[in-house]
Steps between C-alpha positions, in 0.01 A plus 500: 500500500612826633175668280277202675604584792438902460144416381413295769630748813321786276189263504513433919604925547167521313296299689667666833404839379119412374456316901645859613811299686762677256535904427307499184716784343781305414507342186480092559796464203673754623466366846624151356761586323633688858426166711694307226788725490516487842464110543770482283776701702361370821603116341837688430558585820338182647766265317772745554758451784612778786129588616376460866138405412373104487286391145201547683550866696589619144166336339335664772598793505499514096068395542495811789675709228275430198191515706540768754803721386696689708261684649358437849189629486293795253770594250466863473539659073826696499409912384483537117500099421112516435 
């Protein structure tokens, strides 16, 4: 399942990038395997007890997160990553 699943985020990234509404210089496995990863912890810390945030602030943040990063706006290339 958890290859299934990798495919088909890969697949939608994909589609995202050819309609220009994702940055078409990520990889779209490498860009599923970092939604995945994420979705993963974010479930740990959704189930886990002590945390201030309701189910649904944390899956909507987590959506925020994997769609718009931390960023607020243009994210700028740091000097010598290029």
């Amino acid at each position: 399942m958890e290859e299934h699943s990798e495919s088909l985020i890969a697949e939608i990234i994909d589609r995202g990038q050819k309609r220009s509404e994702f940055d078409p210089s990520i990889d779209p496995r490498l860009a599923a395997v970092a939604f995945l990863s994420i979705a993963v912890t974010v479930l740990g810390f959704q189930v886990g007890e002590g945390r201030d945030l309701s189910d649904k602030e944390i899956r909507h943040q987590f959506l925020r997160l994997a769609f718009n990063g931390l960023g607020t706006g243009e994210l700028g290339v740091p000097e010598g990553s290029q």
